[in-house]
PDB file of N, CA, C and O in Angstrom:
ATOM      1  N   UNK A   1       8.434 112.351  -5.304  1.00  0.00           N
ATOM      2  CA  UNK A   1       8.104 111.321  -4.354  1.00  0.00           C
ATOM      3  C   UNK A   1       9.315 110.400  -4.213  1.00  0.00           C
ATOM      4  O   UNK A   1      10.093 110.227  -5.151  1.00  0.00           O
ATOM      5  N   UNK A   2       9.475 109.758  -2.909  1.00  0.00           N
ATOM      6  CA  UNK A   2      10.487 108.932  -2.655  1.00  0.00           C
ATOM      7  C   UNK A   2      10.218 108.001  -1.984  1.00  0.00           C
ATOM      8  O   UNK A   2       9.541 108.196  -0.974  1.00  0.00           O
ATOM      9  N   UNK A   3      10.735 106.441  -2.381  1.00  0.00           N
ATOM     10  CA  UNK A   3      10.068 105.520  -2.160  1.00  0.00           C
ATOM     11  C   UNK A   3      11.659 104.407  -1.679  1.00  0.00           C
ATOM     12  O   UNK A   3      12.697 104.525  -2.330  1.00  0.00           O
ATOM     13  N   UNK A   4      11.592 103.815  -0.970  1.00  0.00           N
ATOM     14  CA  UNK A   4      13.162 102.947  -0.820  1.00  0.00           C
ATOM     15  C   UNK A   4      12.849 101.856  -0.629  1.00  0.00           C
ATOM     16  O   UNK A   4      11.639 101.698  -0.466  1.00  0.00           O
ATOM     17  N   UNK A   5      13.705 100.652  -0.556  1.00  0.00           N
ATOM     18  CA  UNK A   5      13.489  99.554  -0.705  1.00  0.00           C
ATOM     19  C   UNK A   5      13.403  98.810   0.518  1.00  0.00           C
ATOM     20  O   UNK A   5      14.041  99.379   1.403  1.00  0.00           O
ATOM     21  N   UNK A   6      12.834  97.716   0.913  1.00  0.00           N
ATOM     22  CA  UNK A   6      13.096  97.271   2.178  1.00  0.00           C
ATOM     23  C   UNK A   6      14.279  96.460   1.906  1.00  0.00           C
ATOM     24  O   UNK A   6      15.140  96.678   1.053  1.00  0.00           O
ATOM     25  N   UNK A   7      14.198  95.283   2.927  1.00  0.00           N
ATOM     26  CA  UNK A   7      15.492  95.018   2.917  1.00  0.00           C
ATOM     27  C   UNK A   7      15.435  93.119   1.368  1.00  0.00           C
ATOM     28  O   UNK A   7      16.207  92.367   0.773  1.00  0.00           O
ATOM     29  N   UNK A   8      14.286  93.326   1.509  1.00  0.00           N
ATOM     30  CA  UNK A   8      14.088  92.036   0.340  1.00  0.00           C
ATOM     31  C   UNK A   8      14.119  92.517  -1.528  1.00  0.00           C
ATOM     32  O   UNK A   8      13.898  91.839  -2.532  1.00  0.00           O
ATOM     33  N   UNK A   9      14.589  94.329  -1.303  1.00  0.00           N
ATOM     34  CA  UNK A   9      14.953  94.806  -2.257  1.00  0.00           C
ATOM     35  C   UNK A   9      13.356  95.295  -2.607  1.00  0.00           C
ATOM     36  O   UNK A   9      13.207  95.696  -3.761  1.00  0.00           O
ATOM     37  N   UNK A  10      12.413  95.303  -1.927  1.00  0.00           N
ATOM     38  CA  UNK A  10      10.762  95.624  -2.818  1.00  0.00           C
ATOM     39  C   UNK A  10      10.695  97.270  -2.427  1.00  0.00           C
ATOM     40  O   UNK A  10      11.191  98.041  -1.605  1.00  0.00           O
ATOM     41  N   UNK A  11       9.857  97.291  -3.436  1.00  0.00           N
ATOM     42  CA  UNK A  11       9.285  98.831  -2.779  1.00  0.00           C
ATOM     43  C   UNK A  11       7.599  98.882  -3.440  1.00  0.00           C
ATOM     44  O   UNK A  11       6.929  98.225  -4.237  1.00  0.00           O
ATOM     45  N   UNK A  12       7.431 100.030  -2.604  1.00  0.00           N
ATOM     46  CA  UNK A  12       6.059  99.619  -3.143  1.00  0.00           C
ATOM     47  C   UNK A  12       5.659 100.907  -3.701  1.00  0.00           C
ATOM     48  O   UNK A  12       6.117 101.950  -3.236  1.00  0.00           O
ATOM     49  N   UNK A  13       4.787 100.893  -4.722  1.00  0.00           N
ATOM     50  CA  UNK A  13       4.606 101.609  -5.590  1.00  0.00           C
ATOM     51  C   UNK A  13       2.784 102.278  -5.373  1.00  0.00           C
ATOM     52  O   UNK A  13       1.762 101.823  -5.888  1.00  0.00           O
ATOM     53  N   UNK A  14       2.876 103.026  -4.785  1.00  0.00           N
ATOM     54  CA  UNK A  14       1.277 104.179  -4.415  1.00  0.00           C
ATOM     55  C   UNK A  14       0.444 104.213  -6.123  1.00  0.00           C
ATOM     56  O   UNK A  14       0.967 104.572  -7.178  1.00  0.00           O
ATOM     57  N   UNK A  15      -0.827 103.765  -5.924  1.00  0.00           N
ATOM     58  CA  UNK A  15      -1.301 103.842  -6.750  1.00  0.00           C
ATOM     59  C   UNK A  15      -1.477 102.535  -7.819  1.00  0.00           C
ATOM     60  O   UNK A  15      -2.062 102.443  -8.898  1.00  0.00           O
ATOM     61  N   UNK A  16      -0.566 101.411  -6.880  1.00  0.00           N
ATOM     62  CA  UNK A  16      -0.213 100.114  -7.666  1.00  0.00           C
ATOM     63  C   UNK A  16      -1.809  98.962  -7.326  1.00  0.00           C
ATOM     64  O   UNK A  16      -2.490  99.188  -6.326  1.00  0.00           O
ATOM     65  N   UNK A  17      -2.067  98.162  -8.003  1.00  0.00           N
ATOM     66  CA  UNK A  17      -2.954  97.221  -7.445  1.00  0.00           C
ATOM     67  C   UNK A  17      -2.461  95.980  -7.802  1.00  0.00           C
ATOM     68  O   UNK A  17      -2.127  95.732  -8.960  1.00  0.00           O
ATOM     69  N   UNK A  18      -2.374  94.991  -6.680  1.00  0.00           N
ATOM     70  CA  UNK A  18      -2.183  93.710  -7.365  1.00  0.00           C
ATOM     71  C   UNK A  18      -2.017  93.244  -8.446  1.00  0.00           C
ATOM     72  O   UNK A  18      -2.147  94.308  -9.052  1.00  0.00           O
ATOM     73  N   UNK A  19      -1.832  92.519  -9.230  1.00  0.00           N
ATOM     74  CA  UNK A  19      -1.991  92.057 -10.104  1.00  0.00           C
ATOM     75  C   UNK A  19      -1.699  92.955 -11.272  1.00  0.00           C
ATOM     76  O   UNK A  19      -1.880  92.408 -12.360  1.00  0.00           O
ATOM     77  N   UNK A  20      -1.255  94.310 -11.314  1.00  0.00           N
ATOM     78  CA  UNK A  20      -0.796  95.575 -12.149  1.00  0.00           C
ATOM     79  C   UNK A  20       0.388  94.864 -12.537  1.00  0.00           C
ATOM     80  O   UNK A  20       1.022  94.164 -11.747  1.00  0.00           O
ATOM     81  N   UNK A  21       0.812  95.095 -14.183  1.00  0.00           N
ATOM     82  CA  UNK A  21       1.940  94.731 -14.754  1.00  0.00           C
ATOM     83  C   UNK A  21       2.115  96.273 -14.946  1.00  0.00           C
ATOM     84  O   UNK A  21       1.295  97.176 -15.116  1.00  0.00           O
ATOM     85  N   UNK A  22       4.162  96.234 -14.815  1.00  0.00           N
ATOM     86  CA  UNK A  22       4.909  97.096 -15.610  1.00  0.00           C
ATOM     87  C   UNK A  22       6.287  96.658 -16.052  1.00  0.00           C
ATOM     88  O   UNK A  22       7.131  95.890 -15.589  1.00  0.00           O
ATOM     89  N   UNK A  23       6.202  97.437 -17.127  1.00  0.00           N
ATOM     90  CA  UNK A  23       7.773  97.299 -18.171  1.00  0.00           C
ATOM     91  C   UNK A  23       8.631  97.897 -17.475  1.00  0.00           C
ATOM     92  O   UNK A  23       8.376  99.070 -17.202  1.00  0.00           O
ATOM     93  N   UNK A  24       9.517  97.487 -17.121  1.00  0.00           N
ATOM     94  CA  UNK A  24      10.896  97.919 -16.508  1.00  0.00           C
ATOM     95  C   UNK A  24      12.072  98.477 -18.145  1.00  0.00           C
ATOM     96  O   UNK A  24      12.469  97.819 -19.107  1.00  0.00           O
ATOM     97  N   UNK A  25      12.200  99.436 -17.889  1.00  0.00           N
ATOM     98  CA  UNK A  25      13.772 100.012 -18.527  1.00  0.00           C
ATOM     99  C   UNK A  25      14.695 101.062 -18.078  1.00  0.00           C
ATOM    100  O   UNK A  25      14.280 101.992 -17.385  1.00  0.00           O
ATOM    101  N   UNK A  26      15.762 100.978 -18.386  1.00  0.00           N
ATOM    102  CA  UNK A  26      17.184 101.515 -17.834  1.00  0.00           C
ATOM    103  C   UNK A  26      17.325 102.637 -18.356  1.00  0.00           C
ATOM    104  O   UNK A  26      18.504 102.585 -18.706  1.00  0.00           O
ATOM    105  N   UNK A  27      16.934 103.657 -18.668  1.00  0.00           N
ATOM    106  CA  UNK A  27      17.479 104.309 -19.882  1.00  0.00           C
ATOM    107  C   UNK A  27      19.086 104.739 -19.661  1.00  0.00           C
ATOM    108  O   UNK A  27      19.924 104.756 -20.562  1.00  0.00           O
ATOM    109  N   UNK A  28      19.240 104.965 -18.740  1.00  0.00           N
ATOM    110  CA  UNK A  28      20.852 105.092 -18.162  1.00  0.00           C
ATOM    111  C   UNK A  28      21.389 104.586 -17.174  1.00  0.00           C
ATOM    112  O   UNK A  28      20.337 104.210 -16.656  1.00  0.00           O
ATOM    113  N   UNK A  29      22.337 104.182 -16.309  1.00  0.00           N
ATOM    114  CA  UNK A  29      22.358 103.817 -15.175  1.00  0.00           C
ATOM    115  C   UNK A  29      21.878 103.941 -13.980  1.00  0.00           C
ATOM    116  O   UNK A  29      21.570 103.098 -13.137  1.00  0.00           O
ATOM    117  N   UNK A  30      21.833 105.462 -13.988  1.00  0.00           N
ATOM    118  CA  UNK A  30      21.127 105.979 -12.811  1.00  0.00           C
ATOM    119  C   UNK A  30      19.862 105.963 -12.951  1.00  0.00           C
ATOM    120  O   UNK A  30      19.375 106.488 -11.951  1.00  0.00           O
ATOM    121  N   UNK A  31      19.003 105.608 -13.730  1.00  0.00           N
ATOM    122  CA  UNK A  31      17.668 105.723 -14.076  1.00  0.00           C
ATOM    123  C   UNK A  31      16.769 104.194 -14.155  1.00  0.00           C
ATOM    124  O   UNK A  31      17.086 103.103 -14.632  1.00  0.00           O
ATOM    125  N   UNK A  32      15.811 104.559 -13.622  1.00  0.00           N
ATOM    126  CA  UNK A  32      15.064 103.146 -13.935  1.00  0.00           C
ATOM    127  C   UNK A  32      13.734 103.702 -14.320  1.00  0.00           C
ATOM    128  O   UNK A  32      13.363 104.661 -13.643  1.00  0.00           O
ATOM    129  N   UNK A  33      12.911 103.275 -15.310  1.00  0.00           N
ATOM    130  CA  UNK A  33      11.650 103.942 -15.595  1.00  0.00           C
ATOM    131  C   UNK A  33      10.876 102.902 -15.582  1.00  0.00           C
ATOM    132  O   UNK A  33      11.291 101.978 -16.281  1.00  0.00           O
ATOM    133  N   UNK A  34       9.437 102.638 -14.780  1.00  0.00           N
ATOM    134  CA  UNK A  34       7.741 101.922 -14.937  1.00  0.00           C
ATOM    135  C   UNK A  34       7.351 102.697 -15.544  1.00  0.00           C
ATOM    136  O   UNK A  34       7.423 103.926 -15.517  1.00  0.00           O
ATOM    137  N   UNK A  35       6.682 101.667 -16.440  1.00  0.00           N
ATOM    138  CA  UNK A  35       5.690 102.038 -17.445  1.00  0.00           C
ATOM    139  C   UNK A  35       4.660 100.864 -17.338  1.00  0.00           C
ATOM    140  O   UNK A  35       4.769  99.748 -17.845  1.00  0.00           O
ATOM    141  N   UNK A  36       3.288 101.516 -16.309  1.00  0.00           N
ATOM    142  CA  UNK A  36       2.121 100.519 -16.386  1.00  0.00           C
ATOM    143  C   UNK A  36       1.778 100.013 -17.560  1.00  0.00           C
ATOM    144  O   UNK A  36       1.937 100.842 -18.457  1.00  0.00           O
ATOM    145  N   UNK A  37       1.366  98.975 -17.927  1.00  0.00           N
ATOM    146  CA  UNK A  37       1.043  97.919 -19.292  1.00  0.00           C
ATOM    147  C   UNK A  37      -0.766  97.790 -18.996  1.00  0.00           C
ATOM    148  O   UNK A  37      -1.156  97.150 -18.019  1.00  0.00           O
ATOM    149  N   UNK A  38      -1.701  98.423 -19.889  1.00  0.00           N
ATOM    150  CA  UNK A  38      -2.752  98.123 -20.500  1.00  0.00           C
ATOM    151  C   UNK A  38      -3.556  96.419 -19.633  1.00  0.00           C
ATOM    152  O   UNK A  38      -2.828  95.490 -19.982  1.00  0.00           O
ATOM    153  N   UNK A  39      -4.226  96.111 -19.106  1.00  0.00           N
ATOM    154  CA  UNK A  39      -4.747  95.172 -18.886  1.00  0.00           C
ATOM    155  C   UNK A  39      -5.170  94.302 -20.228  1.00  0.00           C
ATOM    156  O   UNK A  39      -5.959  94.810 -21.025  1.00  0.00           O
ATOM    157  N   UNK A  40      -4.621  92.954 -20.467  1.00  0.00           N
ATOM    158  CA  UNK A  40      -4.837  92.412 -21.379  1.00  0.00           C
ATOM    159  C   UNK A  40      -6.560  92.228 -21.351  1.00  0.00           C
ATOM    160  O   UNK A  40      -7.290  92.712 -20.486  1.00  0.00           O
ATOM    161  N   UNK A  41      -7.121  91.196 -22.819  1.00  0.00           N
ATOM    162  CA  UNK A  41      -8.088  90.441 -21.763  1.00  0.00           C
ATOM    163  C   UNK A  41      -8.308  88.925 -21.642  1.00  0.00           C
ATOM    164  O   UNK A  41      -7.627  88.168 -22.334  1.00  0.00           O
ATOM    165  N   UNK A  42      -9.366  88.384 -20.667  1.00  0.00           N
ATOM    166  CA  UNK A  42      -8.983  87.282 -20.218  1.00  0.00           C
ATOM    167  C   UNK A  42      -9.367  86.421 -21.289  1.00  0.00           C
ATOM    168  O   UNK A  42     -10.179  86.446 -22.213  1.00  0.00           O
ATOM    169  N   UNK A  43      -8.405  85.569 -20.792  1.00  0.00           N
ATOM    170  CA  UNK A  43      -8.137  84.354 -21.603  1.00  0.00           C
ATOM    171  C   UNK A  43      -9.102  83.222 -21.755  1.00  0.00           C
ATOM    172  O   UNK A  43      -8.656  82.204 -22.283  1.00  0.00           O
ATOM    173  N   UNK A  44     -10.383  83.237 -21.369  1.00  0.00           N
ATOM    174  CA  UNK A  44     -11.550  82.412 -21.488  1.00  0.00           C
ATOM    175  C   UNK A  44     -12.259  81.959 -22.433  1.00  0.00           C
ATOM    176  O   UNK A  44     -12.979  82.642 -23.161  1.00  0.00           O
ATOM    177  N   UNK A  45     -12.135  81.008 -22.477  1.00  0.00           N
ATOM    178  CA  UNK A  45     -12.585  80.364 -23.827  1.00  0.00           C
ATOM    179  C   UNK A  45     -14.161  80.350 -23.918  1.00  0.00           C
ATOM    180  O   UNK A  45     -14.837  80.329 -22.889  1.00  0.00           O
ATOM    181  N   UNK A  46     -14.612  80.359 -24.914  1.00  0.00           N
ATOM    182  CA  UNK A  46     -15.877  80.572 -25.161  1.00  0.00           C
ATOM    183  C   UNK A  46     -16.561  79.051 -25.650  1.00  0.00           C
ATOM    184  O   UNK A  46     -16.173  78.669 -26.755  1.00  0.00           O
ATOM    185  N   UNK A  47     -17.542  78.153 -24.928  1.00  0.00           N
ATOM    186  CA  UNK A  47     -17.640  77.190 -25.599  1.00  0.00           C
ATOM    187  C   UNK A  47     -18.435  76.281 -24.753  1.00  0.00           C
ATOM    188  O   UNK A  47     -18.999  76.960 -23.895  1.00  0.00           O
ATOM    189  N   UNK A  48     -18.787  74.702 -24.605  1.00  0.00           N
ATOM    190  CA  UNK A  48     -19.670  74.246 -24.013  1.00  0.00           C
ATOM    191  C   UNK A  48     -19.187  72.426 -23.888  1.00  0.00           C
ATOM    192  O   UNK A  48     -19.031  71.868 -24.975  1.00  0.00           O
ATOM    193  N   UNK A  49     -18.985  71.634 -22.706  1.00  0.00           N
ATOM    194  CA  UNK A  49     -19.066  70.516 -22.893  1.00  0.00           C
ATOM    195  C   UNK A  49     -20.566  69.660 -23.715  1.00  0.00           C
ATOM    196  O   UNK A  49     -21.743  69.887 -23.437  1.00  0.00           O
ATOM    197  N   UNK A  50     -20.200  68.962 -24.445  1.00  0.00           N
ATOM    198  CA  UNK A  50     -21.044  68.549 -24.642  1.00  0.00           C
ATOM    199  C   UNK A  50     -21.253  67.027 -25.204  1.00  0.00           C
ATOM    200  O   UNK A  50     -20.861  66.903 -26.365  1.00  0.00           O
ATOM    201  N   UNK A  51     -21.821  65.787 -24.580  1.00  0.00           N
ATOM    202  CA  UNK A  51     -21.301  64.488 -24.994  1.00  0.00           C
ATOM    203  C   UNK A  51     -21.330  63.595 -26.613  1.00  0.00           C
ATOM    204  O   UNK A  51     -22.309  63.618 -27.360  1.00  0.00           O
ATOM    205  N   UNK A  52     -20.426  63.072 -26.819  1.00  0.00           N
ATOM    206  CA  UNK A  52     -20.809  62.710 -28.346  1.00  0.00           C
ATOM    207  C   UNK A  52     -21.844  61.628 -28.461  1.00  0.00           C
ATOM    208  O   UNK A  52     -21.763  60.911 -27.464  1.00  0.00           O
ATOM    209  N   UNK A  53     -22.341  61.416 -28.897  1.00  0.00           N
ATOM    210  CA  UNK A  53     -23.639  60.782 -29.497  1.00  0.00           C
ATOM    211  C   UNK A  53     -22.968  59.387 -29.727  1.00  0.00           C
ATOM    212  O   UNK A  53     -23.414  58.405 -29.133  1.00  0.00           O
ATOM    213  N   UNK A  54     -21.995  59.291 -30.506  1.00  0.00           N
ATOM    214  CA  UNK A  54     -21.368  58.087 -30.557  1.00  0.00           C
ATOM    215  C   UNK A  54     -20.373  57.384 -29.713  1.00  0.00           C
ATOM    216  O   UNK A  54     -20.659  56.303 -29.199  1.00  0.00           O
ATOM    217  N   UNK A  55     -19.536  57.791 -29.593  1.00  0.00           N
ATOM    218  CA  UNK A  55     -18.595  57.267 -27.873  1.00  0.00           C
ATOM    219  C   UNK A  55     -19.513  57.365 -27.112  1.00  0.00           C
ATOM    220  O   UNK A  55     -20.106  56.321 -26.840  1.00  0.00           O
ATOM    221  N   UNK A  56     -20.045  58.844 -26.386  1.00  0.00           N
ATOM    222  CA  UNK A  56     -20.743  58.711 -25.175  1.00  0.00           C
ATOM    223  C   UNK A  56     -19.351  59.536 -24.096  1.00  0.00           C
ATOM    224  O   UNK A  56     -19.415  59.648 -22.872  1.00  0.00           O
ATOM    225  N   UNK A  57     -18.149  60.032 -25.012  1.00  0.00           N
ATOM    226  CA  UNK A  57     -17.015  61.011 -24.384  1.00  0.00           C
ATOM    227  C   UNK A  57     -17.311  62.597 -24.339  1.00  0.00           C
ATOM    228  O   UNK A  57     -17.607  63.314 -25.295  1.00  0.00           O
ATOM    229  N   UNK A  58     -17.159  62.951 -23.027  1.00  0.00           N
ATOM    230  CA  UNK A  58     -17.331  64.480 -23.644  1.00  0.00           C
ATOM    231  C   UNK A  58     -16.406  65.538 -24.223  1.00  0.00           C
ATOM    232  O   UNK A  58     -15.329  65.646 -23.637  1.00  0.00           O
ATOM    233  N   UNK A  59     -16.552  66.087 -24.934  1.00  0.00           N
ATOM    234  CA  UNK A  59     -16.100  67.127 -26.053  1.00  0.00           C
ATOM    235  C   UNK A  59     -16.177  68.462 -26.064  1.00  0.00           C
ATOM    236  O   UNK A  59     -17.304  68.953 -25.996  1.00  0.00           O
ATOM    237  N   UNK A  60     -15.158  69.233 -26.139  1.00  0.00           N
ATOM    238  CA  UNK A  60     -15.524  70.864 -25.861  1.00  0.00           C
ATOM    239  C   UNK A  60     -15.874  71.258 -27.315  1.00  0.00           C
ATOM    240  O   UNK A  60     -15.461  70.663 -28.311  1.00  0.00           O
ATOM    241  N   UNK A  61     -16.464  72.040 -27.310  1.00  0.00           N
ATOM    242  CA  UNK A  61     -17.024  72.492 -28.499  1.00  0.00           C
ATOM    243  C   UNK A  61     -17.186  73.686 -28.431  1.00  0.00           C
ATOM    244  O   UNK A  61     -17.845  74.168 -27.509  1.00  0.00           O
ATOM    245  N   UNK A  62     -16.557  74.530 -29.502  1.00  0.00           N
ATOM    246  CA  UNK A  62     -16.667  76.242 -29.582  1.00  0.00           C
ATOM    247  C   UNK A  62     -15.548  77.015 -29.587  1.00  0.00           C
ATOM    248  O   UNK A  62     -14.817  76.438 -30.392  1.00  0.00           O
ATOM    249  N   UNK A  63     -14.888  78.104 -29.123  1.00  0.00           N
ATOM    250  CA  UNK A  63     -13.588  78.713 -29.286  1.00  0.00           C
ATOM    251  C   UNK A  63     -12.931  78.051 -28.015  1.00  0.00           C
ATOM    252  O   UNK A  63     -13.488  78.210 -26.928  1.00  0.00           O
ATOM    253  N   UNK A  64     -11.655  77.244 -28.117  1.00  0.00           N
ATOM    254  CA  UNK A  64     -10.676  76.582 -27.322  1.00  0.00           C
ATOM    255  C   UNK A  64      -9.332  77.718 -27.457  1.00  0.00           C
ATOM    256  O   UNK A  64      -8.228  77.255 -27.174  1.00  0.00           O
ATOM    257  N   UNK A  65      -9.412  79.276 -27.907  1.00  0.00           N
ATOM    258  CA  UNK A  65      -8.055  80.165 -27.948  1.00  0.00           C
ATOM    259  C   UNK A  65      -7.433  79.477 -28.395  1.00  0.00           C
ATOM    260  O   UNK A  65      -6.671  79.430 -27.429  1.00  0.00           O
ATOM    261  N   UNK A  66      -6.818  78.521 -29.362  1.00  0.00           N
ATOM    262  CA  UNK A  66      -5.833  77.663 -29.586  1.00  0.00           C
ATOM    263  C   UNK A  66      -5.273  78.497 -30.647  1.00  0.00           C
ATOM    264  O   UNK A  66      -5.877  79.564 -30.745  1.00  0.00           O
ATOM    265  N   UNK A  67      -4.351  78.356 -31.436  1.00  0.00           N
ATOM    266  CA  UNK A  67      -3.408  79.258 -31.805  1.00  0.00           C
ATOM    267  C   UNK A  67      -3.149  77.936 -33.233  1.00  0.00           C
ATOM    268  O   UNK A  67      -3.019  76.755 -32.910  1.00  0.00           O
ATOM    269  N   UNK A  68      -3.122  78.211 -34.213  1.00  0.00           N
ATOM    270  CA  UNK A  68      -2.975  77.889 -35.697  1.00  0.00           C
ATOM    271  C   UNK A  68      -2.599  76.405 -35.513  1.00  0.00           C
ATOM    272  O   UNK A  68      -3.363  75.496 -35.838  1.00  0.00           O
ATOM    273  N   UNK A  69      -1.522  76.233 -35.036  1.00  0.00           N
ATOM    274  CA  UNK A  69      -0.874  75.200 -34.979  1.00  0.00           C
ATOM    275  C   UNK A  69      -1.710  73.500 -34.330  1.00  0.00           C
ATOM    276  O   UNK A  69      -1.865  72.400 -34.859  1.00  0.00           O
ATOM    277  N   UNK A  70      -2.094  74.110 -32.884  1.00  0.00           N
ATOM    278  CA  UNK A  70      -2.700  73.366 -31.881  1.00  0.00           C
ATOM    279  C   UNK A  70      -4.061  72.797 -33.019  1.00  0.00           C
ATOM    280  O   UNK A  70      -4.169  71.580 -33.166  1.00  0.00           O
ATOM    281  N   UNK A  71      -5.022  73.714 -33.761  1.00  0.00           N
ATOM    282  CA  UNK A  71      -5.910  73.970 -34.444  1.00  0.00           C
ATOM    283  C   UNK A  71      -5.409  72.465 -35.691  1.00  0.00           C
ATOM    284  O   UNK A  71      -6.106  71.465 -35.866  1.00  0.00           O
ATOM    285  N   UNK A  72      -4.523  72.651 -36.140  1.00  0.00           N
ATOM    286  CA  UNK A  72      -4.061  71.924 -37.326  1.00  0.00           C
ATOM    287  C   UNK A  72      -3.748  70.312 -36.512  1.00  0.00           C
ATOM    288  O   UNK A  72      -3.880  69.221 -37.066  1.00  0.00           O
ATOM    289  N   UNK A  73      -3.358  70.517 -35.229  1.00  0.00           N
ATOM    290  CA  UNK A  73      -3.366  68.833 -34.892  1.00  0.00           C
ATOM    291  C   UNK A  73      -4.866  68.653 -34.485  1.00  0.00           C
ATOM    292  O   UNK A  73      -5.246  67.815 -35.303  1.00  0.00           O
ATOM    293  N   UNK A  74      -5.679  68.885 -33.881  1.00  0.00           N
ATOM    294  CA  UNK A  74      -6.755  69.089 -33.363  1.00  0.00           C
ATOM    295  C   UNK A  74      -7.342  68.206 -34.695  1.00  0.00           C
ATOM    296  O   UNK A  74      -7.617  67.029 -34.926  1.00  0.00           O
ATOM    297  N   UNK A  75      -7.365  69.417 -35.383  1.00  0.00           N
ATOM    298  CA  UNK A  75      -8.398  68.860 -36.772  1.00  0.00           C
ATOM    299  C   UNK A  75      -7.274  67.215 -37.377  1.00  0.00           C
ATOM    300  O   UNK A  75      -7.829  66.713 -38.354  1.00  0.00           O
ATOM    301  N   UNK A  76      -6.648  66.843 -37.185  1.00  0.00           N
ATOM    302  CA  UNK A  76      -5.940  65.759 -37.824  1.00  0.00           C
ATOM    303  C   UNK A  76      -5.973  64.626 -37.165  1.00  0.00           C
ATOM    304  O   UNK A  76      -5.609  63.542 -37.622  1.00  0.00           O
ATOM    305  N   UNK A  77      -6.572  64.900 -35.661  1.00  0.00           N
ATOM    306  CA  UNK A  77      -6.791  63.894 -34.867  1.00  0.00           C
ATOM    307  C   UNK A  77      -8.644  63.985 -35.143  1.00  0.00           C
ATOM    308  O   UNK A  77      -9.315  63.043 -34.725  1.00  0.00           O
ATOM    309  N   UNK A  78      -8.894  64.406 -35.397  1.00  0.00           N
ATOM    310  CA  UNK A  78     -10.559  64.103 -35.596  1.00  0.00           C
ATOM    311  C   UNK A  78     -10.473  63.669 -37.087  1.00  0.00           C
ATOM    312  O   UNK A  78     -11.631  63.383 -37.392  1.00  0.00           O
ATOM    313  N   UNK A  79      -9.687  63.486 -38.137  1.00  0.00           N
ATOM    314  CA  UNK A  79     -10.172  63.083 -39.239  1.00  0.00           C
ATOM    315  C   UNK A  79     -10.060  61.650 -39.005  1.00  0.00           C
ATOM    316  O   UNK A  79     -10.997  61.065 -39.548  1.00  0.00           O
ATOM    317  N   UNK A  80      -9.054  60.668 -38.240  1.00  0.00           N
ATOM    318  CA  UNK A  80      -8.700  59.592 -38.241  1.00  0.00           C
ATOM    319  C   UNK A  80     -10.073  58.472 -37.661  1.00  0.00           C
ATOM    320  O   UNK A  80      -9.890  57.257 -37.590  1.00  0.00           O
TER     321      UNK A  80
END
């Protein structure tokens, strides 16, 4: 199959859908190889507003995806 570029350098790829990721590599000059990438999954947090009893602020409560770090200020600002 042969596919060429327009003039904004794109081409389009049969079989592609929106939002499709691929890894680009060179293996030689003359060569360029796609390799479609696995659909991650989404990034949605699992969890619920819900107001505090004492302020009267609301608060997410439940999995926020936060990553070790974020987790360790999080908890250091609620001990104070």
């Amino acid at each position: 199959m042969t596919v060429i570029a327009d003039e904004k350098m794109r081409v389009v790829i049969p079989g592609a859908n929106p939002g499709d990721k691929f890894e680009l590599s060179s293996p030689s000059p003359e060569q360029v190889l796609l390799t479609r990438l696995e659909a991650g999954q989404p990034a949605f947090s699992t969890g619920q507003l819900v107001r505090d009893p004492k302020t009267g602020l609301l608060v997410w409560t439940g999995d926020v995806g936060e990553d070790d770090a974020d987790a360790v200020i999080r908890n250091r600002a609620n001990d104070e």
